[in-house]
mmCIF file as Biopython writes it, N, C-alpha, C and O atoms, coordinates in Angstrom:
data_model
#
loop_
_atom_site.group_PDB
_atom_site.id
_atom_site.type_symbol
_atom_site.label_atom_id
_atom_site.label_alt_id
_atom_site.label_comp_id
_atom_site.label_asym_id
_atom_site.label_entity_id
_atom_site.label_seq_id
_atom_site.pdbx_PDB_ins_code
_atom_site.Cartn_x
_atom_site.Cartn_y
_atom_site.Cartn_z
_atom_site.occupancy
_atom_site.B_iso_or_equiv
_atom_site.auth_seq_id
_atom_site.auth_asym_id
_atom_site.pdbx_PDB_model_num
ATOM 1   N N  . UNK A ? 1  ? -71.770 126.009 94.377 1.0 0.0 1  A 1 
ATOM 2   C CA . UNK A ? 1  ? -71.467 126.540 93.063 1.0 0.0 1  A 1 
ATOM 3   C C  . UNK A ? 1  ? -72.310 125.879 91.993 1.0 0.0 1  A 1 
ATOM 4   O O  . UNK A ? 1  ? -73.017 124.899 92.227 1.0 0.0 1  A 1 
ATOM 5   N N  . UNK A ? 2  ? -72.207 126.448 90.828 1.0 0.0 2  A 1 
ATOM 6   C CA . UNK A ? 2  ? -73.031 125.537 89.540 1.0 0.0 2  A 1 
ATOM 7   C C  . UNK A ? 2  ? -71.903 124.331 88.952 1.0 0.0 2  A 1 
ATOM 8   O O  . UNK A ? 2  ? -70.685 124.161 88.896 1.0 0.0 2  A 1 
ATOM 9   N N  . UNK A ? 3  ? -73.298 123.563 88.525 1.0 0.0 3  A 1 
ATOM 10  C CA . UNK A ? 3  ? -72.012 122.416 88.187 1.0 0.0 3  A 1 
ATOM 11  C C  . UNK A ? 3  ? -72.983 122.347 86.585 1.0 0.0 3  A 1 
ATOM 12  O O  . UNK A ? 3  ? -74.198 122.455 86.424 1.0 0.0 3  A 1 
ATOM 13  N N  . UNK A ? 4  ? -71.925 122.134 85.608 1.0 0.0 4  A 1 
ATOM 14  C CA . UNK A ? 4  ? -72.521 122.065 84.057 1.0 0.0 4  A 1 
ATOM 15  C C  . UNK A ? 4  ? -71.760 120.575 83.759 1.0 0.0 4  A 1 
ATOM 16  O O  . UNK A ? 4  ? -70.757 120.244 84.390 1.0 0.0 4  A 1 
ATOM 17  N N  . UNK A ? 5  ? -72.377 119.721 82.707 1.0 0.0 5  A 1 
ATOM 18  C CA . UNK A ? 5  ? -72.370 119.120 82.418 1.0 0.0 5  A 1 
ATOM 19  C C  . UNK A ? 5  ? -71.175 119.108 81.124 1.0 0.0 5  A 1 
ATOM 20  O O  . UNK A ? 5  ? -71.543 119.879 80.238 1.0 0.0 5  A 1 
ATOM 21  N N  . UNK A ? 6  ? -70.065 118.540 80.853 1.0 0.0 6  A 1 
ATOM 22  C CA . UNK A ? 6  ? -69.099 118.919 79.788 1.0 0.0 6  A 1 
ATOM 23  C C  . UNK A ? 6  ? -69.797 117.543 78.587 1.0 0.0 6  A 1 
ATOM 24  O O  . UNK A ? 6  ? -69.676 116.322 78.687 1.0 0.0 6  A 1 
ATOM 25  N N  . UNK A ? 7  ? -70.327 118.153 77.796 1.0 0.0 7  A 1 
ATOM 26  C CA . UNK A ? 7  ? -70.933 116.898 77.021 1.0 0.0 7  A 1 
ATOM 27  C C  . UNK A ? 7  ? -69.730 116.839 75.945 1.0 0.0 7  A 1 
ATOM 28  O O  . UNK A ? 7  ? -68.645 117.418 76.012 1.0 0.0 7  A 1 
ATOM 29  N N  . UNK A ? 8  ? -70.301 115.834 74.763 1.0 0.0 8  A 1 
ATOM 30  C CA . UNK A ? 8  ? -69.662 115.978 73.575 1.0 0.0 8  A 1 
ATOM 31  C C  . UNK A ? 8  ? -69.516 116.882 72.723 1.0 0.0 8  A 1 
ATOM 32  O O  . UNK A ? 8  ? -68.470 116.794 72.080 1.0 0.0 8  A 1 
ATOM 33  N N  . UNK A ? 9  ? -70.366 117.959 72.410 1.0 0.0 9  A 1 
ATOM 34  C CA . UNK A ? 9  ? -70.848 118.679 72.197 1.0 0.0 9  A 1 
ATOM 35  C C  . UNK A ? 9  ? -69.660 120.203 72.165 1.0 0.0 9  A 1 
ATOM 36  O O  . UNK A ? 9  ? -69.455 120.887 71.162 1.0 0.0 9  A 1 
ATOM 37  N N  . UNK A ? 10 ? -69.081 120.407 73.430 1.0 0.0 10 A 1 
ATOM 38  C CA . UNK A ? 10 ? -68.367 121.339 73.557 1.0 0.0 10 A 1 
ATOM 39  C C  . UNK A ? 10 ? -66.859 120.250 73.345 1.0 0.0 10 A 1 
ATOM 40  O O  . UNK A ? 10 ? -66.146 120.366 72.348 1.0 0.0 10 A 1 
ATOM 41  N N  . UNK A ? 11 ? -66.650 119.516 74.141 1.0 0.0 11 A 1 
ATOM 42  C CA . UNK A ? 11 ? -65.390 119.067 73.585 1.0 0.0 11 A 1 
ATOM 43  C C  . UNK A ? 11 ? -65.145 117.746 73.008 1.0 0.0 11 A 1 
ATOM 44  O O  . UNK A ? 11 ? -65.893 116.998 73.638 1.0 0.0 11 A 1 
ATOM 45  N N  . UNK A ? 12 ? -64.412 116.967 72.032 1.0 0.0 12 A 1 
ATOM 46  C CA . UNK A ? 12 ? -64.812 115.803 71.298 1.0 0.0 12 A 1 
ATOM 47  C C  . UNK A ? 12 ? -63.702 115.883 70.489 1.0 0.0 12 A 1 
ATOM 48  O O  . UNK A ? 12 ? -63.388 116.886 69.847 1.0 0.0 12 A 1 
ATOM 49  N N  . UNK A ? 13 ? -62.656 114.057 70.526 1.0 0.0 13 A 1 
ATOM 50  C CA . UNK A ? 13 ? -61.659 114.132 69.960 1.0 0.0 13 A 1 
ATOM 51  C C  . UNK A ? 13 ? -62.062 112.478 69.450 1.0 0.0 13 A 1 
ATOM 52  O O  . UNK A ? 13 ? -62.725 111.522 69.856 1.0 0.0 13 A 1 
ATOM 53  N N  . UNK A ? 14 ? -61.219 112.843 68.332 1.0 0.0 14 A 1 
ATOM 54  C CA . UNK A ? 14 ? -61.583 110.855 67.246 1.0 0.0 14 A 1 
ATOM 55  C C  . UNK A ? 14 ? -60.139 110.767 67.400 1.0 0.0 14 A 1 
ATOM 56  O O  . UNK A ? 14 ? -59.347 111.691 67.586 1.0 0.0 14 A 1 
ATOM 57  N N  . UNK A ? 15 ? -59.911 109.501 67.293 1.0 0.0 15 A 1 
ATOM 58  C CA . UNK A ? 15 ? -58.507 108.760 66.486 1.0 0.0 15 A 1 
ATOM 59  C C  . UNK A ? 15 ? -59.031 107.678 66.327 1.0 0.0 15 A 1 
ATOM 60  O O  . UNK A ? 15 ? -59.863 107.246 67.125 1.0 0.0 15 A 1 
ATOM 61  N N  . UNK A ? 16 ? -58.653 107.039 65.281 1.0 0.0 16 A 1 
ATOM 62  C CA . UNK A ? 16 ? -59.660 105.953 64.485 1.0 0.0 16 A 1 
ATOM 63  C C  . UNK A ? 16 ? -58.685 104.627 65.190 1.0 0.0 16 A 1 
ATOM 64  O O  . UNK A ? 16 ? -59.293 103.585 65.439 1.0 0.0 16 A 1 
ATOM 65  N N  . UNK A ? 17 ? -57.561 104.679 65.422 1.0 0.0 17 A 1 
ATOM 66  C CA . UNK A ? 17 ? -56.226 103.851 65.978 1.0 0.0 17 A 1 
ATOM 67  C C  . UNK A ? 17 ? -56.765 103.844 67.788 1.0 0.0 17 A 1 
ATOM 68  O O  . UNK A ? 17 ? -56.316 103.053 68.617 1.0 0.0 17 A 1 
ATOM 69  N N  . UNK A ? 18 ? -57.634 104.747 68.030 1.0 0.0 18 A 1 
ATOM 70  C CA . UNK A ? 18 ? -57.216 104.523 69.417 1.0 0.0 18 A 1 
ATOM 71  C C  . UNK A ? 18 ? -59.027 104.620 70.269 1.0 0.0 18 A 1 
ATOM 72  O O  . UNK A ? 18 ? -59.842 105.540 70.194 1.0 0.0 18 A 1 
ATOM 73  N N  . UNK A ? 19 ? -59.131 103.319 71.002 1.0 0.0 19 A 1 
ATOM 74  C CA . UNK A ? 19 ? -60.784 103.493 71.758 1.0 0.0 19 A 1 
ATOM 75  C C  . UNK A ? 19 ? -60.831 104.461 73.021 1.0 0.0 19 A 1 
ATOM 76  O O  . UNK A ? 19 ? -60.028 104.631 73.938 1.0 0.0 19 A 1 
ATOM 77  N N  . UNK A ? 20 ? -62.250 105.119 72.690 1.0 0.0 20 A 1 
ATOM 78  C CA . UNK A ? 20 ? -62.389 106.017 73.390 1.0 0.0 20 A 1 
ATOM 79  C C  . UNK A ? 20 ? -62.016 105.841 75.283 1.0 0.0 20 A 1 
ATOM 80  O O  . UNK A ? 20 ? -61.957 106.824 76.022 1.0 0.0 20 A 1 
ATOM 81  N N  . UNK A ? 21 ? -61.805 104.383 75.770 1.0 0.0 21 A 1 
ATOM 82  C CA . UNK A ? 21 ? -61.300 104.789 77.128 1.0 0.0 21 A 1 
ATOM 83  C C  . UNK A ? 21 ? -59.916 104.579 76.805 1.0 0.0 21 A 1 
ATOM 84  O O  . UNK A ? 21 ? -59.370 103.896 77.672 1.0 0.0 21 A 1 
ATOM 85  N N  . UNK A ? 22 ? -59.051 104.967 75.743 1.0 0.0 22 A 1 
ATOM 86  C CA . UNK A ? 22 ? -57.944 105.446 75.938 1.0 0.0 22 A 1 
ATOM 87  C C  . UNK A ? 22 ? -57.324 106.797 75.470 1.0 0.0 22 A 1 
ATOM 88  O O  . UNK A ? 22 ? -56.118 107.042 75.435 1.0 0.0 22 A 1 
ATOM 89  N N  . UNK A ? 23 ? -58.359 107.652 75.108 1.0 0.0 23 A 1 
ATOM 90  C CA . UNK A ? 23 ? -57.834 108.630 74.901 1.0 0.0 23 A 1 
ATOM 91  C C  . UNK A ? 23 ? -58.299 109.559 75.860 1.0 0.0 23 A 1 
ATOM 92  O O  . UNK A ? 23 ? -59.409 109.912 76.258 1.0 0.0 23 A 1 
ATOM 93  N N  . UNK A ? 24 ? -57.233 109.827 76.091 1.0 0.0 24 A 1 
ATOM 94  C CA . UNK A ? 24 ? -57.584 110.897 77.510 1.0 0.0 24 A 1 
ATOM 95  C C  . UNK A ? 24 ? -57.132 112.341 77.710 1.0 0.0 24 A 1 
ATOM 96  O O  . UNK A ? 24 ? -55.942 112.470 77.422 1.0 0.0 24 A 1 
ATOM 97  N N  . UNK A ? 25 ? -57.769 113.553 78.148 1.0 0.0 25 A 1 
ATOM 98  C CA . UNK A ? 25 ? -58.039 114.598 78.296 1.0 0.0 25 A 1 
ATOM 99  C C  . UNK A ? 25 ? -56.946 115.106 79.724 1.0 0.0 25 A 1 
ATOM 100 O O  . UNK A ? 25 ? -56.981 114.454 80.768 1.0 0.0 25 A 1 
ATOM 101 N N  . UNK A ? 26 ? -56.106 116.219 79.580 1.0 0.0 26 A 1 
ATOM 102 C CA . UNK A ? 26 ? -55.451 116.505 80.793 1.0 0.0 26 A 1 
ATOM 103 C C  . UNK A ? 26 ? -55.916 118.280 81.136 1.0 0.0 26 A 1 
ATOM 104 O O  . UNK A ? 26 ? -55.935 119.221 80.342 1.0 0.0 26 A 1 
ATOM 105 N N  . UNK A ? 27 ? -56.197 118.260 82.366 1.0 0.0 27 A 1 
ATOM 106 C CA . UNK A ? 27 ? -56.317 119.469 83.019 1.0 0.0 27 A 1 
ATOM 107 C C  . UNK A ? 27 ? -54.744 120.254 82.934 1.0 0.0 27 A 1 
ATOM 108 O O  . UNK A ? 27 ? -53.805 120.006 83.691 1.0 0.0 27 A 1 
ATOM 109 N N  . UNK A ? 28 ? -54.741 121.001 82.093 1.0 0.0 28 A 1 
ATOM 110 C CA . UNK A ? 28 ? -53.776 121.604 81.866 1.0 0.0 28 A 1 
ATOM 111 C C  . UNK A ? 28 ? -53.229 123.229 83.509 1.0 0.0 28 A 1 
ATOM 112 O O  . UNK A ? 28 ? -52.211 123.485 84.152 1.0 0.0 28 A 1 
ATOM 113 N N  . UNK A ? 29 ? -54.487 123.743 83.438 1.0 0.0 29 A 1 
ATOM 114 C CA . UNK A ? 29 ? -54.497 124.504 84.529 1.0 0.0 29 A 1 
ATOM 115 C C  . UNK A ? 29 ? -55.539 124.653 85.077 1.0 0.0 29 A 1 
ATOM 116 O O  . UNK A ? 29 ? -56.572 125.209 84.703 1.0 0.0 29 A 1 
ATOM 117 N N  . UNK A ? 30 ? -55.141 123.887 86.462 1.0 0.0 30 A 1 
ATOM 118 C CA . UNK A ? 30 ? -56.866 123.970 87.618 1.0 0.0 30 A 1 
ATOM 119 C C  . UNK A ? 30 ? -56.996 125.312 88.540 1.0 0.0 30 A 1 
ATOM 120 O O  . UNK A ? 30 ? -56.747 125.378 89.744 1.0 0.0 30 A 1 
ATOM 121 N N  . UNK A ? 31 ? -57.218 125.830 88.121 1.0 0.0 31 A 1 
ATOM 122 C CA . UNK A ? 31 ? -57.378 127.553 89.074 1.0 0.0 31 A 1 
ATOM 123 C C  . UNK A ? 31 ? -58.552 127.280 90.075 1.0 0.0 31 A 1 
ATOM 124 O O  . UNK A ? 31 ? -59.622 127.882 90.173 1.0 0.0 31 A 1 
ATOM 125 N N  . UNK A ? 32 ? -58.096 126.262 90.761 1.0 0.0 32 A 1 
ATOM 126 C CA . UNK A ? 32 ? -59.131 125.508 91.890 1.0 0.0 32 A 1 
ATOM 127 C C  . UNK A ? 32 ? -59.874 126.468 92.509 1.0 0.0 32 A 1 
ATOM 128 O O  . UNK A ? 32 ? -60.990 126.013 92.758 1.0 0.0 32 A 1 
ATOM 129 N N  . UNK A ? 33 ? -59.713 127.877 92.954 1.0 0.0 33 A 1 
ATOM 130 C CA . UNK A ? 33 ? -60.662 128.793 93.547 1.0 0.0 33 A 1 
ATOM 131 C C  . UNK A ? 33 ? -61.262 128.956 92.911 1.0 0.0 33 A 1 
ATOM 132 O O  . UNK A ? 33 ? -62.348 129.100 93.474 1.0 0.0 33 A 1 
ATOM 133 N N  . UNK A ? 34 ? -61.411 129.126 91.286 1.0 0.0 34 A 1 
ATOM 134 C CA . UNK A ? 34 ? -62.581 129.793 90.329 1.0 0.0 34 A 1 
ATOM 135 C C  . UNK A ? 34 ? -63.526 128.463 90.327 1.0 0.0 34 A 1 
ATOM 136 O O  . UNK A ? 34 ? -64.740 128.657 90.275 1.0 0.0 34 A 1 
ATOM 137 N N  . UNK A ? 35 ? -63.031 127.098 90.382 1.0 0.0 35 A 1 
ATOM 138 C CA . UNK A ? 35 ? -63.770 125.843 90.101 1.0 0.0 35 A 1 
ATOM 139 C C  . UNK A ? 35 ? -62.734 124.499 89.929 1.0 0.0 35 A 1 
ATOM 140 O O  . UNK A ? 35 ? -61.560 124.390 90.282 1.0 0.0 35 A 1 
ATOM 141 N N  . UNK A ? 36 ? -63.511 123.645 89.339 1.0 0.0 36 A 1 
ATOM 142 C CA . UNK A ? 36 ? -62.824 122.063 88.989 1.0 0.0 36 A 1 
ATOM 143 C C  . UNK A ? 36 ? -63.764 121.561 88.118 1.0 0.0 36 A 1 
ATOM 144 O O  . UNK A ? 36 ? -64.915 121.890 87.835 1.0 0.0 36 A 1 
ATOM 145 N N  . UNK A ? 37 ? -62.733 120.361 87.621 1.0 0.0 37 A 1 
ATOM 146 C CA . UNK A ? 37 ? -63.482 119.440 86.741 1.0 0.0 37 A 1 
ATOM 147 C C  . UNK A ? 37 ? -63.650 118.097 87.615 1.0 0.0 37 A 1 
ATOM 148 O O  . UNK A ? 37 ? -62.757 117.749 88.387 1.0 0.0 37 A 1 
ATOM 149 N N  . UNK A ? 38 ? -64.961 117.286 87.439 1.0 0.0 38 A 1 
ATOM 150 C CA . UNK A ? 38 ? -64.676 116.482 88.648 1.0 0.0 38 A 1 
ATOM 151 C C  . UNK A ? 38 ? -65.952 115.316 87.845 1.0 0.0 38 A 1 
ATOM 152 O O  . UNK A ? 38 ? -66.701 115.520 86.890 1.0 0.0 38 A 1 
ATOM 153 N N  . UNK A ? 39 ? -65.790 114.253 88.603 1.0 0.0 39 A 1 
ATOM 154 C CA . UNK A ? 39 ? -66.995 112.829 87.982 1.0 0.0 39 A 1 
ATOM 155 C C  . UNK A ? 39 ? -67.922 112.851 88.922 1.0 0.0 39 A 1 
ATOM 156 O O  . UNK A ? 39 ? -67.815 113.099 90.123 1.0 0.0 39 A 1 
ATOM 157 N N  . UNK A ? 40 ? -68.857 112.569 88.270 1.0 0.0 40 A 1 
ATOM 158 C CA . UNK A ? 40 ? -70.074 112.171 88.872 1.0 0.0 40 A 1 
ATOM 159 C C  . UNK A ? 40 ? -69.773 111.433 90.275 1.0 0.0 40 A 1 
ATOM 160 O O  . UNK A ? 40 ? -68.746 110.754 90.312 1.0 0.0 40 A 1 
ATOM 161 N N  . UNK A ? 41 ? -70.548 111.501 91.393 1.0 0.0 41 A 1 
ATOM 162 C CA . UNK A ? 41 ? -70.365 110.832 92.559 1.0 0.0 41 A 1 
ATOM 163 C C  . UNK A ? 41 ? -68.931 111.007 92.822 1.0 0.0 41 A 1 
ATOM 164 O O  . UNK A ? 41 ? -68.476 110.274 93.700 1.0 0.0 41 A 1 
ATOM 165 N N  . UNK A ? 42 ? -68.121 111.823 92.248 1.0 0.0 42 A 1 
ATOM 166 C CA . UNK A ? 42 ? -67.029 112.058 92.902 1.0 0.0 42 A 1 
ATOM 167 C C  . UNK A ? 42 ? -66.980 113.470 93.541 1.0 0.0 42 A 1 
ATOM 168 O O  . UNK A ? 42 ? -65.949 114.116 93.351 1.0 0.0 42 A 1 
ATOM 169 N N  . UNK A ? 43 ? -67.838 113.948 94.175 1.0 0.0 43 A 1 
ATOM 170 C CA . UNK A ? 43 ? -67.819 115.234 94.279 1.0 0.0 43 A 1 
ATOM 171 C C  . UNK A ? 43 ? -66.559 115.910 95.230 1.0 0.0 43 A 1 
ATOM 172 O O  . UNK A ? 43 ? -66.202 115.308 96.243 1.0 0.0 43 A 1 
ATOM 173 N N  . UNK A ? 44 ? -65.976 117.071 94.874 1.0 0.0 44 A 1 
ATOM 174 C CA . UNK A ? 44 ? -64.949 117.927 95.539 1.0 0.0 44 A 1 
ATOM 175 C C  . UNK A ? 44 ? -63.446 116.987 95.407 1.0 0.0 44 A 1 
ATOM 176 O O  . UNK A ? 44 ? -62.463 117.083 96.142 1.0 0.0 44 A 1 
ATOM 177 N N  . UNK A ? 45 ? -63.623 116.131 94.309 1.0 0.0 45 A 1 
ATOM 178 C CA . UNK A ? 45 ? -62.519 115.207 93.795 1.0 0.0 45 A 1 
ATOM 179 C C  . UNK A ? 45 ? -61.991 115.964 92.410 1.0 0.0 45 A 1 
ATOM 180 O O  . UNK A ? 45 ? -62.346 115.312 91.428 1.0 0.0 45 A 1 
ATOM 181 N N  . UNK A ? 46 ? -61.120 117.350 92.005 1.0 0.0 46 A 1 
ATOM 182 C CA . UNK A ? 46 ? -60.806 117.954 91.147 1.0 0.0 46 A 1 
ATOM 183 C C  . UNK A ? 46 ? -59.968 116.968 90.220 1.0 0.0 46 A 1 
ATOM 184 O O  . UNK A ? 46 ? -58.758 117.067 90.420 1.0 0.0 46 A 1 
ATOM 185 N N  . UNK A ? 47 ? -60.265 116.215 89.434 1.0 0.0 47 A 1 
ATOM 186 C CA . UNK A ? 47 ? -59.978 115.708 88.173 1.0 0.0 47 A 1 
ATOM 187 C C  . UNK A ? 47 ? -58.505 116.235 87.491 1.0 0.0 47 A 1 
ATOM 188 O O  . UNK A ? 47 ? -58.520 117.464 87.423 1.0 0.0 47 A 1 
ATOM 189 N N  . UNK A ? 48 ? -57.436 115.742 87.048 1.0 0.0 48 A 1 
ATOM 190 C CA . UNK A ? 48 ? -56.338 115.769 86.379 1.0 0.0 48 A 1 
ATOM 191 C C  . UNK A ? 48 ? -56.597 115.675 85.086 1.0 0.0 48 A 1 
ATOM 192 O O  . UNK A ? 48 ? -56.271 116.442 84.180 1.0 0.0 48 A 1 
ATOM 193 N N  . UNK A ? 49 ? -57.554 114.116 85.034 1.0 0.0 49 A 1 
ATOM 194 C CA . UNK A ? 49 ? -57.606 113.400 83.603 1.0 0.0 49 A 1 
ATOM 195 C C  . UNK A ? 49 ? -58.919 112.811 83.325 1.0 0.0 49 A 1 
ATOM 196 O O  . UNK A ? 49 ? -59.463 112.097 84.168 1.0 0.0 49 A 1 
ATOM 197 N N  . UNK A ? 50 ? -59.410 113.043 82.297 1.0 0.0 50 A 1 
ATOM 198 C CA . UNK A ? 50 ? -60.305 112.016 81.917 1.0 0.0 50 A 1 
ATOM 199 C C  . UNK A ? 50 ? -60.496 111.921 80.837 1.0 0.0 50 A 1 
ATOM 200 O O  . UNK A ? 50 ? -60.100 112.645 79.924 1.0 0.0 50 A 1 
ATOM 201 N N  . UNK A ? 51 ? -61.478 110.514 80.788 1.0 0.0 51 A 1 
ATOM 202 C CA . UNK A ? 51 ? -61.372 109.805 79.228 1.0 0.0 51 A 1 
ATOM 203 C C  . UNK A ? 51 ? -62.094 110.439 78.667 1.0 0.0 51 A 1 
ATOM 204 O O  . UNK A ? 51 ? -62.627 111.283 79.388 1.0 0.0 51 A 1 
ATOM 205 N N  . UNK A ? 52 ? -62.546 110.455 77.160 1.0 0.0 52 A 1 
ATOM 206 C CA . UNK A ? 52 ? -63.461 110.266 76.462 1.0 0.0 52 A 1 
ATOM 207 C C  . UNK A ? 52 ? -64.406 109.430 76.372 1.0 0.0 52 A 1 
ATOM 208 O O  . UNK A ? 52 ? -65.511 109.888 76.080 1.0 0.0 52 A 1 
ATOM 209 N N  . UNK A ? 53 ? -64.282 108.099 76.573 1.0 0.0 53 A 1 
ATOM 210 C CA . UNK A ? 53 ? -65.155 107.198 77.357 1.0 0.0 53 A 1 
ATOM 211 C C  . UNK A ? 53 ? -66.300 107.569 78.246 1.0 0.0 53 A 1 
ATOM 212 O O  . UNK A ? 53 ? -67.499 107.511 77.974 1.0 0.0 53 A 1 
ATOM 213 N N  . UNK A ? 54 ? -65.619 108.035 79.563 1.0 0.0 54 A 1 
ATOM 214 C CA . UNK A ? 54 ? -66.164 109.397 80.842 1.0 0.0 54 A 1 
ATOM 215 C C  . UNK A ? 54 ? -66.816 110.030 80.029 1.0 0.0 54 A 1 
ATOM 216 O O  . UNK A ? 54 ? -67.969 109.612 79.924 1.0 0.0 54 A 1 
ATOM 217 N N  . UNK A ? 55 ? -66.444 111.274 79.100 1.0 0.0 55 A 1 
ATOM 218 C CA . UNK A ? 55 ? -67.556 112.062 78.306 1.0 0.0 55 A 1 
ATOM 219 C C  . UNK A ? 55 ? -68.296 111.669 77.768 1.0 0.0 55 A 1 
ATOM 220 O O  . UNK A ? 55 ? -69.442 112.023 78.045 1.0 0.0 55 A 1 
ATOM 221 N N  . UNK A ? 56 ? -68.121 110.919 76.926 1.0 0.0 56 A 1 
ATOM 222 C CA . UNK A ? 56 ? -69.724 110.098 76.335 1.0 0.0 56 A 1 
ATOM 223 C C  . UNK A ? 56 ? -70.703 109.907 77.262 1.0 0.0 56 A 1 
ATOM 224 O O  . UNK A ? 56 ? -71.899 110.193 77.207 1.0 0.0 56 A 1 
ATOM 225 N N  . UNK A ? 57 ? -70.082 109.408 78.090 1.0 0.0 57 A 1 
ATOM 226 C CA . UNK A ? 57 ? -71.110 108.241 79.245 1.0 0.0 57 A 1 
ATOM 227 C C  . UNK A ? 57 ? -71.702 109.697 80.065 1.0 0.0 57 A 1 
ATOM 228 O O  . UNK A ? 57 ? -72.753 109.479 80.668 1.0 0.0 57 A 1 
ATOM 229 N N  . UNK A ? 58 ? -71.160 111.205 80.177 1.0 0.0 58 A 1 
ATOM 230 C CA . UNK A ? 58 ? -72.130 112.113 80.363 1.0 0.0 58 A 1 
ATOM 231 C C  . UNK A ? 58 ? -71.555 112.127 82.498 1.0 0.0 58 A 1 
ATOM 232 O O  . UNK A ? 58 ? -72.088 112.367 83.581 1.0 0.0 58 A 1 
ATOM 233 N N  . UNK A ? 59 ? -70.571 111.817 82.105 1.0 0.0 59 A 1 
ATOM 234 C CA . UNK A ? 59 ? -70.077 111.490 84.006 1.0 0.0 59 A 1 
ATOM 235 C C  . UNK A ? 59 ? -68.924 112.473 84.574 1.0 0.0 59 A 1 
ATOM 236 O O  . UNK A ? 59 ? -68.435 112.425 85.703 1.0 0.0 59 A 1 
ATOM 237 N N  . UNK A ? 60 ? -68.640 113.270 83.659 1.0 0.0 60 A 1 
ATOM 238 C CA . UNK A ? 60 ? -67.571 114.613 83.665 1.0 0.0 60 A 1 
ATOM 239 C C  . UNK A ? 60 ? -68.201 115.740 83.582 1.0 0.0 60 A 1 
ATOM 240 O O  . UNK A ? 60 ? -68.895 116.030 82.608 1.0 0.0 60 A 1 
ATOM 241 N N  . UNK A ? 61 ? -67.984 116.709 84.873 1.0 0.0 61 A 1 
ATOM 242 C CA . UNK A ? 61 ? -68.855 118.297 85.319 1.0 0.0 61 A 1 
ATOM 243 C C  . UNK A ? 61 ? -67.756 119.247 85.306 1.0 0.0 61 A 1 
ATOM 244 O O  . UNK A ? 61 ? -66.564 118.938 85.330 1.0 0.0 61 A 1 
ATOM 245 N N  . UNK A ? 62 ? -68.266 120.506 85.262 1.0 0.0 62 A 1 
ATOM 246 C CA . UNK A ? 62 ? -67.181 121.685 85.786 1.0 0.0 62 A 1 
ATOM 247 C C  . UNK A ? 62 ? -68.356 121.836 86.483 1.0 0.0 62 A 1 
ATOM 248 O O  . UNK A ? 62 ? -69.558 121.683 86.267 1.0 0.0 62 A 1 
ATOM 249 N N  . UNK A ? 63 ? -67.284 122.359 87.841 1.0 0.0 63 A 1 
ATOM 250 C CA . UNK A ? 63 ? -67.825 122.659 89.095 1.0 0.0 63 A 1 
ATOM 251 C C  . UNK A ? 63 ? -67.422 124.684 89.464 1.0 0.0 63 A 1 
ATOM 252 O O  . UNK A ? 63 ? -66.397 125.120 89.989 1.0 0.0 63 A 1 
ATOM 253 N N  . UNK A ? 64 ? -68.338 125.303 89.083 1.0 0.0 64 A 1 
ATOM 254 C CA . UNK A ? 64 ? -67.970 126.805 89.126 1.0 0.0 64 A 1 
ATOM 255 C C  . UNK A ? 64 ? -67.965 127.026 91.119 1.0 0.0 64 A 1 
ATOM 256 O O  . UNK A ? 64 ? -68.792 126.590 91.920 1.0 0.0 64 A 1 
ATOM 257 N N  . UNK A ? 65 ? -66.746 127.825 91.374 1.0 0.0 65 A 1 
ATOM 258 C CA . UNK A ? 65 ? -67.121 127.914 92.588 1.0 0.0 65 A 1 
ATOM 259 C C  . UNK A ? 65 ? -67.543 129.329 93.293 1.0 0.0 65 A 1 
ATOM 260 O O  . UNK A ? 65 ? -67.813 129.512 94.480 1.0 0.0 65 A 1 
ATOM 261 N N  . UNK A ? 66 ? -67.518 130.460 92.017 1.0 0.0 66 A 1 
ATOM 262 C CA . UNK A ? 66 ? -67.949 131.760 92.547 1.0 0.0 66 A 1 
ATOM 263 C C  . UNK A ? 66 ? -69.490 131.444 92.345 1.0 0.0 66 A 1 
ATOM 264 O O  . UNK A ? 66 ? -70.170 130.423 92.248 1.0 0.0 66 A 1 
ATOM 265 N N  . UNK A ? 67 ? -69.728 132.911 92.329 1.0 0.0 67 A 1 
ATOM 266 C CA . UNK A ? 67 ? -71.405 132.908 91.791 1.0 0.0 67 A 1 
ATOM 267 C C  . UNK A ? 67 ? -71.556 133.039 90.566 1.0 0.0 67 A 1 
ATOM 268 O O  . UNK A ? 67 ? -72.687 133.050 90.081 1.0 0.0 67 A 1 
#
């Protein structure tokens, strides 16, 4: 499948109270046949959560699994 890169760019949250490896992102609904969200070197590891930290650092993909 294609795998895209989720930068800052498309998604990006501040709280001035709270550092970016603690604010964290939840997979609300994984429709695992269409794809996943998953880390770098973690491949076919569908992701729940991740930081903002993770996004900066450019280490969080969606993984499309049709064509």
């Amino acid at each position: 499948g294609t795998r895209k890169t989720i930068t800052k760019e498309l998604v990006w949250a501040v709280d001035p109270d709270t550092p970016a490896e603690s604010l964290v992102y939840t997979v609300l609904r994984a429709d695992t046949d269409a794809g996943h969200v998953e880390k770098l070197n973690h491949s076919f590891h569908p992701l729940e959560t991740f930081t903002q930290a993770e996004l900066a650092q450019g280490i969080i993909s969606y993984v499309h699994h049709g064509n």
